[in-house]
N, C-alpha and C positions, 0 to 999 in steps of 0.2 A: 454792662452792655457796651459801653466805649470802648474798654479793651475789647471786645469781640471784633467789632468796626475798626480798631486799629489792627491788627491782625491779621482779619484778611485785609487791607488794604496792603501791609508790606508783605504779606503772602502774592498777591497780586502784582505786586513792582519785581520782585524777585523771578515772578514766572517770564514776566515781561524782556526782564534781562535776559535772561537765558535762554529765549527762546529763539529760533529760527526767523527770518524776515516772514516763511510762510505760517508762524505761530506753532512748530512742533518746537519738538526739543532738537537741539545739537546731539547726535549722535556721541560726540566726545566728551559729554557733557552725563550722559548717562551709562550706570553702572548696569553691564550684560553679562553675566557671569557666564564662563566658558559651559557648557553640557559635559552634564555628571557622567562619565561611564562606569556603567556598572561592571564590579569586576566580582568572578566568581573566587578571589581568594580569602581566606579568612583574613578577617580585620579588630578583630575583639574576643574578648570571653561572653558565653552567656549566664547566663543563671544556670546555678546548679537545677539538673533535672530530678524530680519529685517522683518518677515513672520510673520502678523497675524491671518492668517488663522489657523483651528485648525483641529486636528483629535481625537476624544474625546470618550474613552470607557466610561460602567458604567455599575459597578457590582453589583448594591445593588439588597433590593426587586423587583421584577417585572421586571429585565434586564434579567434573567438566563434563556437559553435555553437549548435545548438537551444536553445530555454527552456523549462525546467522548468512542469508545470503540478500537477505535485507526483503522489502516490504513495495507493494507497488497496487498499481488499479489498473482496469482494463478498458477500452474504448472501443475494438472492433465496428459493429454497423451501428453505431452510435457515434462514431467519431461528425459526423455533420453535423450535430446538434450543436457541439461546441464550436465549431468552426464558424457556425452561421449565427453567433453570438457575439454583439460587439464587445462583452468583457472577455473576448477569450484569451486574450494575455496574460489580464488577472485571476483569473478562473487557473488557467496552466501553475503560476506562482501559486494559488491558495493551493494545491496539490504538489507541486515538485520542489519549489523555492525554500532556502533557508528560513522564511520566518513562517513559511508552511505546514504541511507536513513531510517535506522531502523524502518523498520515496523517491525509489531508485531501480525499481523494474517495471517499464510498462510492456502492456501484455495488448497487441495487435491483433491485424486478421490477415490472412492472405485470404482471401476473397472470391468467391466461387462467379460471383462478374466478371471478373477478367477474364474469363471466354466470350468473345462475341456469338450470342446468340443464335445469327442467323448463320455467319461465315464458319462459327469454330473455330477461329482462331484466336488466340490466347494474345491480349495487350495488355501491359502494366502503364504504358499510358505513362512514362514517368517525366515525357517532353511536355508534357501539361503546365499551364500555371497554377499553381495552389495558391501564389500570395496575391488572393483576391481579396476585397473586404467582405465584411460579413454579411453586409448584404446586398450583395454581388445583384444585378436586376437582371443577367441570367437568369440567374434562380427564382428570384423572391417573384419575378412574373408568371412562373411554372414552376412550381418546387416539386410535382409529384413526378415527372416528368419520368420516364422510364430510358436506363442505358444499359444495353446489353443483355435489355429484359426486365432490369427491376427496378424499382422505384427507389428515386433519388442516391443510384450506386454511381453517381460519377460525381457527387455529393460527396459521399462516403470516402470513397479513393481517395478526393484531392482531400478532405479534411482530415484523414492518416496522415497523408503526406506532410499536411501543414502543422501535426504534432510534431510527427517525427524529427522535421527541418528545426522546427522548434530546440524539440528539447536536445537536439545534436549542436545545436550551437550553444547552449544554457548550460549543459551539462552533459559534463564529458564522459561520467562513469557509470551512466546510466547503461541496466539489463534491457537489452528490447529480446522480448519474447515475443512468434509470432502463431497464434493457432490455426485449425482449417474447423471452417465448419462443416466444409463439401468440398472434395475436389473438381475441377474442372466435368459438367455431367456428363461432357462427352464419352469420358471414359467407366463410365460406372453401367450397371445393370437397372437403369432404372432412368428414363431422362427429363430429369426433375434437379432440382439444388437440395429437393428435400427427401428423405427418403433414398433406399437401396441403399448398392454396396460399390467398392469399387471392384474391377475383375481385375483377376490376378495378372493377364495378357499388358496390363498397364500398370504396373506397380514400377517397371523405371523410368514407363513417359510419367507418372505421377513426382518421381524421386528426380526427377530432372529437372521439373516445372518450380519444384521445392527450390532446388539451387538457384535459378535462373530469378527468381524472387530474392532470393540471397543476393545476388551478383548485381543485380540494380537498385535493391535499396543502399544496399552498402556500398556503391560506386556514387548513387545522386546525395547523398548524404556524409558518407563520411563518416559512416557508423559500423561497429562489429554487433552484428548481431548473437546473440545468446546462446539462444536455442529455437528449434522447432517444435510444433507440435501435428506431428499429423494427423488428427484427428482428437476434433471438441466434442465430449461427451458419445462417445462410440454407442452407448447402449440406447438412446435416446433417439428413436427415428419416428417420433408418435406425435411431433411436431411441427405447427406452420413455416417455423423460420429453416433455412437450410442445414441438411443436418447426411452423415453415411453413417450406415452400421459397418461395426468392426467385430467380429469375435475376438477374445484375446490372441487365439492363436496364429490372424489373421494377421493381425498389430505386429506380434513378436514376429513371425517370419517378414514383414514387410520392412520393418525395424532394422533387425538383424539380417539379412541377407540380400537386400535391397538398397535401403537409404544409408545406413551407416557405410556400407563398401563406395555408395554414389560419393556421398559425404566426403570421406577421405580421401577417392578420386583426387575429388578435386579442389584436394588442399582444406579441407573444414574441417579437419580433424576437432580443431577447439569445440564446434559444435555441440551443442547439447543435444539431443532427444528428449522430447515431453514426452509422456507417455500414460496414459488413461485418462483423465479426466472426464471420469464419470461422474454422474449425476450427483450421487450421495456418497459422501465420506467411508461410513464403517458400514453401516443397512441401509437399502434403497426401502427404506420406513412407508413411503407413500405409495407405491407401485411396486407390484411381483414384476412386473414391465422389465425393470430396473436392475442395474448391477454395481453393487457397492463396489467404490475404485479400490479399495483394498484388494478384497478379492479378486477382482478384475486384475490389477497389478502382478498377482500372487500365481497367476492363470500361465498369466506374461510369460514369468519366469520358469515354471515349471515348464513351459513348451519350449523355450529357449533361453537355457542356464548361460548360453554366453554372452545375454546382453548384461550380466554385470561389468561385462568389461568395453561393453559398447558406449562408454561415455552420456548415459541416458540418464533421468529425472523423473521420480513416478508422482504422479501428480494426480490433483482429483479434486471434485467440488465437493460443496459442502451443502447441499441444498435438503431442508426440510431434518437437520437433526437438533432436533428440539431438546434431547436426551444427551447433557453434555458428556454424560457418561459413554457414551460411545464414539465420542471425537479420541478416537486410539491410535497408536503407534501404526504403521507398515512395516510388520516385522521381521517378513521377508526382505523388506527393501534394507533395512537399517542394517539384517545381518551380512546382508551382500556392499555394506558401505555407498549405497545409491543414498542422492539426496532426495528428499521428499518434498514437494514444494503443494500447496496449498493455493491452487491458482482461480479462483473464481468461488465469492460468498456473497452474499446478498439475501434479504427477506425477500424472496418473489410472492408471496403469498396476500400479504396485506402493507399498509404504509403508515409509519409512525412517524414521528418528530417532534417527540417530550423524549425528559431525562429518564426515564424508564427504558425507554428503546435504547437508548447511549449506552445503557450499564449492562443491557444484555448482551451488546457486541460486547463490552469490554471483555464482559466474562466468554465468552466464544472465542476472543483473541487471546484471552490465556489459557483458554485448553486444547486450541492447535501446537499454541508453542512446549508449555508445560509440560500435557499429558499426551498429545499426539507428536513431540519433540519435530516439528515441522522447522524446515529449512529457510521454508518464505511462505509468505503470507499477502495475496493480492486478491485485492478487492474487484468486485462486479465493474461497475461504471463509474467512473468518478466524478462525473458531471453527465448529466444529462434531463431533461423533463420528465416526472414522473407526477403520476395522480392517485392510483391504487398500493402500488407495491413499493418496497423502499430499496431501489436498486441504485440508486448513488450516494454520494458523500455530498453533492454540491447539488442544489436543485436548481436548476436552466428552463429561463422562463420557456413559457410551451408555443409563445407566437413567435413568428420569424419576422425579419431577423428579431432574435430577443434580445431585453433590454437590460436584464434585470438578472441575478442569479443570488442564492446565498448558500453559507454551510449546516446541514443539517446539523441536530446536534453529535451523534455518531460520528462525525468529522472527528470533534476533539477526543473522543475517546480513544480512536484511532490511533491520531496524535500522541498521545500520551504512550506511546509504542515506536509508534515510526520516527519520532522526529528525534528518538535518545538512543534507540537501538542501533549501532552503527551495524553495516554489514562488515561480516568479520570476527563478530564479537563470537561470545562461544558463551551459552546457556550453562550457569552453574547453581549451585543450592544453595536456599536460602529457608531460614527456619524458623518460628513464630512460637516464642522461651515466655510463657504467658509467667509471672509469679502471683502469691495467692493474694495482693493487694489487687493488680491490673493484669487483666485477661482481654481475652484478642474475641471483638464478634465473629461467632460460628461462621461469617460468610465472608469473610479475607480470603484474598485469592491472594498470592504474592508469587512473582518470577523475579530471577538476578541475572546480569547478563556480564561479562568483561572483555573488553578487549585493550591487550596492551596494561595501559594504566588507567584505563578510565573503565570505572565502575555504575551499571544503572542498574536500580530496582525495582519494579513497578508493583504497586500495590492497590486490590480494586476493594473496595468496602463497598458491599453490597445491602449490609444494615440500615433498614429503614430510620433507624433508632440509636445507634451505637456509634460513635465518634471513638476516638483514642490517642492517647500518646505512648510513645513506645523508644527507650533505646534506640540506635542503628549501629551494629558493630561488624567489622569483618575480622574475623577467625585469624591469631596469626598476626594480625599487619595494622595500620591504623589509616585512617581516610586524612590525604591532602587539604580536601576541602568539600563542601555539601551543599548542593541547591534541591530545593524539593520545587515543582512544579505541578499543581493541583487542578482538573478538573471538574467541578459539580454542578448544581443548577444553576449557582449564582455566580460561579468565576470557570473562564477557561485560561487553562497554560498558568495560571497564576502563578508567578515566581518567587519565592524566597529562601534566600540565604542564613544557614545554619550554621553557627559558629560555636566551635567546641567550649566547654565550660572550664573552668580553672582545673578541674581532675580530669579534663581530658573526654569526657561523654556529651553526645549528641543526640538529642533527643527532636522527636518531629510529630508533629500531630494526623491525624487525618480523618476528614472529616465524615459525616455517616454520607450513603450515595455517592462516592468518591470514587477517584482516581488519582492516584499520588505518586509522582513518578519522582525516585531520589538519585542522585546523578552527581561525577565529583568525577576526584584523582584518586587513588590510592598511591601510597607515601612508600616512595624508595622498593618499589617493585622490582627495577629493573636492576638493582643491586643484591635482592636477594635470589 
């Protein structure tokens, strides 16, 4: 017991010495070892791998598929939900930022309020302030408040505004695409935002109003804009929110003979065209109402063969296809070399937030890219409040200003796509070499992507049951180096570093209900 009592007491003289007049330690005194950075090169051998099963890319001739034009989300008349959130900095970074999911195409509105109401005349309003806080006492004393006729649309405006200023100053290479829900009503058959058509006597005041929208965001901002889309969901006029019907034929000549000549007028050549964004992907499954954007698309072209070369984008939602078997190519659009872009998905129907909902998008995210070889891929809402339907990535508390927000779990699944996918990359094959010791579960989904030298893989395990290890080889050539990044119930983004074994093989696990995204260099590409 003495010695104990001796011990600490020269323990105690010892602290005493050392210590600062106010009783810490001397900074100089204590050892602070510099922060680890993790680097993605190999560093070691592993253990020989026990798995001979293999999962096997290949890049060469005749492996390349479609190119990536990268991944985004949409905000149109939602965009005040986030604006009017005091996270909305963080909110924008958990969406666009490097340790996000950095997508890189957002998808806007031009806005069928910027008609005044009473006057008719058209304001974009861009001498506005947008950098209010979020809860501006403007607002938050009257939030329903009606401008230009509808509620909380001078809301909606400045909180575009306050993305767009955003993400024009964060990032530079960002796509902004912008849709119409409704043109201006004055010009349509119908004088309503919702409902009718537009007449044909106005298709260049319409292609005019287009550009003029053009010509102020990209002057207050600083931005090139993408593309257009003239018209959100054309077949769809059977609803509250603002909406015009289009026939295909109506599109293709307004397209073709109208916007695109306005377009190059004046100087937009780069200009995209959107074009269909119908309701339902391949069958409008839930309504005869309804016009699958395929055929819709298909309509397009047959009425006018020369918008293949009118620098256009055939695009289309994805709403209510439950039958992943039908998420299918555009195969008119692919043999005319148009890109397809996949601009608006979302559950509208009911609201999840377990690891079952995450693994249904994943699997939906790999059979637009896979099996419907889609261009881009942008999601519904990315932040907004919801209570029924699961139309965002980020749920935004529902009181104003709100306080609070978090990431569904469908966020990381997402992720596991957007944040490895570069745009640019080019979709190539990959093939799952079961041998008769280790066999692959029946519900592996797996895509490969390359661009340049950097090679990603994503892989979704859909097995309640089933885990595995497997091989990773490319065809040909050998990998630089290997990080897998893991999604499941229990871990997101989770990272780890694979390092070749003394023979040179690479083996990676992946877990049941998973998302396993495998990412690296490939070795001396650019030399062969």
């Amino acid at each position: 017991m003495k010695k104990i009592y001796a011990l600490l007491f020269v323990s105690l003289l010892l602290f005493i010495g050392y210590s600062c007049e106010d009783g810490s330690l001397s900074h100089g005194d204590v050892y602070i070892p510099d922060p680890v950075e993790e680097s993605d090169e190999d560093d070691g051998f592993a253990t020989e791998p026990t798995t001979t099963s293999v999962v096997r890319m290949s890049i060469g001739e005749g492996h390349q598929h479609q190119m990536i034009d990268g991944f985004g989300c949409g905000f149109a008349e939602w965009s005040h939900r986030i604006w009017n959130n005091n996270h909305r900095d963080a909110v924008m970074a958990d969406l666009f930022g490097d340790n996000g999911l950095k997508l890189n195409i957002f998808r806007g509105e031009v806005f069928p309020h910027y008609q005044d109401d009473v006057t008719g005349e058209i304001e974009f309003g861009m001498d506005r302030n947008f950098n209010l806080p979020a809860d501006e006492p403007k607002y938050m004393n009257n939030y329903w408040f009606k401008y230009h006729g509808a509620e909380c649309a001078e809301q909606v405006q400045l909180g575009q505004m306050w993305l767009v200023d955003y993400l024009s100053r964060k990032h530079k290479s960002m796509k902004y695409m912008f849709s119409v829900w409704s043109p201006p009503k004055k010009w349509k058959d119908k004088d309503s935002n919702s409902g009718g058509s537009l007449k044909a006597i106005h298709y260049e005041d319409y292609a005019n109003y287009l550009i003029d929208f053009v010509k102020e965001y990209e002057k207050k901002f600083g931005i090139n804009i993408y593309g257009l889309s003239p018209t959100n969901e054309p077949d769809n006029t059977f609803t509250a929110w603002s909406t015009c019907k289009w026939t295909p034929e109506q599109l293709a000549d307004f397209s073709h003979n109208t916007f695109r000549k306005s377009l190059d007028a004046a100087g937009y050549n780069d200009k995209k065209i959107i074009m269909g964004e119908c309701s339902s992907w391949w069958k409008a499954s839930y309504s005869s109402f309804l016009t699958a954007s395929n055929q819709f698309f298909k309509k397009c072209l047959e009425s006018e063969a020369s918008l293949a070369n009118d620098n256009v984008i055939a695009a289309g939602h994805g709403y209510s296809m439950s039958n992943l078997d039908n998420i299918l190519p555009f195969d008119e659009a692919v043999n005319a070399n148009i890109p397809v872009w996949m601009t608006e998905n979302c559950d509208n129907l009911k609201r999840s937030e377990d690891w079952n909902d995450a693994m249904k998008w994943a699997r939906n995210f790999h059979y637009y890219l896979a099996q419907a070889n889609v261009n881009a891929y942008i999601w519904w809402a990315g932040a907004r409040p919801c209570s029924t339907t699961g139309e965002n990535l980020i749920q935004l508390e529902e009181a104003i200003p709100g306080t609070t927000y978090y990431r569904v779990p469908r966020y990381y699944t997402y992720g596991q796509f957007t944040r490895f996918i570069e745009a640019g990359s080019h979709r190539v094959d990959v093939e799952a070499i079961p041998s008769e010791e280790n066999q692959f579960p029946a519900e592996l989904l797996m895509s490969a992507y390359v661009k340049d030298n950097t090679y990603t893989i994503v892989l979704v395990n859909s097995s309640e049951k089933e885990s595995f290890s497997t091989l990773v080889e490319i065809e040909g050539k050998s990998f630089q180096n290997m990080i897998a990044y893991t999604s499941s119930e229990d871990v997101k983004w989770q990272r780890k570093k694979f390092n070749p074994s003394l023979s040179g093989l690479r083996s990676i696990t992946v877990p049941k209900l998973s998302v396993v995204t495998v990412t690296g260099k490939i070795k001396d590409i650019a030399a062969e």
